[in-house]
Every structure is written in C-alpha cells, then in structure tokens.
Phi, psi and omega in degrees: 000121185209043175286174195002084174222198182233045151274144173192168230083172128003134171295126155322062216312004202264319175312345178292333176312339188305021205314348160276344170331132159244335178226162195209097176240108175261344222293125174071063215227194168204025176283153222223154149094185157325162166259119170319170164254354177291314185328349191262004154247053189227069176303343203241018189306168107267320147245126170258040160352081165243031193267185184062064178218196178213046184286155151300298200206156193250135217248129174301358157310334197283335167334335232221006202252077171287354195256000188299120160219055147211119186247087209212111189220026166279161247353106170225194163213044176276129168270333184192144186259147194283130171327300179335323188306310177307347167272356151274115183287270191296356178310134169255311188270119152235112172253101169274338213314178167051063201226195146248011145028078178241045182161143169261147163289150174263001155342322212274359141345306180285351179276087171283352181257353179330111182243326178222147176234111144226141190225006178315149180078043175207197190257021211284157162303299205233185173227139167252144185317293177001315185285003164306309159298013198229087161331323198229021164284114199250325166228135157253102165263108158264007143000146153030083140230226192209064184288112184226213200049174142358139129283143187270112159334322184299348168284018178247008155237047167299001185021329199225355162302145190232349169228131178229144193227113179225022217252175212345104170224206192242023175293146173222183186065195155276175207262104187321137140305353228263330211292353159312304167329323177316082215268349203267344203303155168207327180239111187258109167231144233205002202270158172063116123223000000 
C-alpha cells in the first residue's frame, strides 16, 4: 500500500516481479502515463487500486490477473479500456468513473461474477446492449455522461439489480417496460435527462 503520498512518473515495471502479491494500492498519487503490462504478472493479485492518478492507459496484459475481484482505476485519464478486461473471469468490482471514456467495450458481457459496474463521469455515448447479460450485476452507474437515445430495454434482464443509475445524460423518450422485470430493484435514478 502506497497510497495517498506524492509519487509520481511512471509505475516501475519491476513491481510485476512481485509474483506473490495480493494487493496493490496506488490510489491518490500523481503517477502518469500507461500502467506497464509487466503488472499481468502478478496473478495472484485480488486487489488492484489506481485510481486518484493521472494515468493514460491501461494494458491487455492485465487479462491474465485471474484471482482479480476489485478493480478500480477512476478519477484518471483513461481514454478507453482494453477488451481483454472481459477475460477476468472473477472480477466482482469494476470502477471506471472520472475517466475520459467514450465507449465500454462489449467484451465486459462476460464478467459473470460482476456485482458492480461503475462508469459514471465519463464521455460515454451509447450503453451497450450487452451489459443486459450480466446476470449477476447489482449495481450499474452510468451517471454524467452524455448518454442520448433510448433505454436500452436489455436492461431488463438485469436479475439481480438493486441500484440503477442513469441521471444526468441525454436519454430521451420512455422508460422501457422491460425495467418492471427488475424484482430486486431499490433504488432507480433516472433524473437531468
């Protein structure tokens, strides 16, 4: 843990040596630039923490962080996250928010153990359909982005949502029935649209 101090440059790639690692906390820093891809050999990770940084890029090497289930790289300066990210399998946590974002991959289908998605704060466009599939998803925020069209109905096979967050975007039109399906629902914000 080598959180909220004033490093800053680059991660040290020497740190991927670290093959026992389980947790890595960067968070609230001033480190810049890409995150190495030597960080993907450090399987045994569980938690990873980089957010409140000022990183660029995010690597497809991070694919191979299988025991990974937190994930957190918001208030950043990531433009776009790598497909690959849909290959951790165990992932629970994913925190994008406060990002520059302009699109989720729909790779992130694949996170079946997913309980939170946030992506709020960022530039996205569209919601991808996709994320309909992800069954075992408990909260979504896509908060302040710039979200226009439709809700996409597929969000009514969300099964296990219990938060859903969409205020202030560009949506237009009505609220799909399909989101009535929600049984698990508790909180719906829906507001500045």
């Amino acid at each position: 843990n080598l959180g909220h101090n004033q490093f800053n440059g680059e991660i040290p790639a020497q740190l991927g040596n670290l093959a026992a690692l389980q947790s890595l906390e960067l968070d609230n820093n001033q480190f810049s630039g890409a995150v190495p891809a030597a960080l993907g050999n450090l399987t045994g990770l569980v938690l990873m923490d980089l957010s409140h940084n000022q990183f660029t890029g995010i690597p497809a090497e991070l694919q191979t962080l299988d025991s990974l289930l937190t994930l957190d790289l918001s208030f950043n300066l990531i433009p776009g996250i790598p497909t690959t990210l849909g290959g951790l399998a165990g992932l629970q946590t994913l925190n994008l928010a406060y990002n520059l974002l302009g699109s989720l991959p729909a790779e992130l289908q694949t996170l079946d153990v997913l309980l939170t998605l946030d992506a709020s704060h960022n530039q996205l466009a569209s919601i991808p359909l996709e994320l309909g599939g992800l069954a075992s998803l408990q909260t979504l925020n896509l908060a302040s982005n710039q979200l226009g069209g439709a809700i996409p109905p597929e969000l009514g096979g969300l099964s296990s949502l219990t938060n859903l967050s969409l205020s202030s975007n560009q949506l237009t039109g009505s609220i799909p029935a399909e989101l009535g399906n929600l049984a698990a629902l508790q909180v719906l914000y829906l507001s500045s649209n």
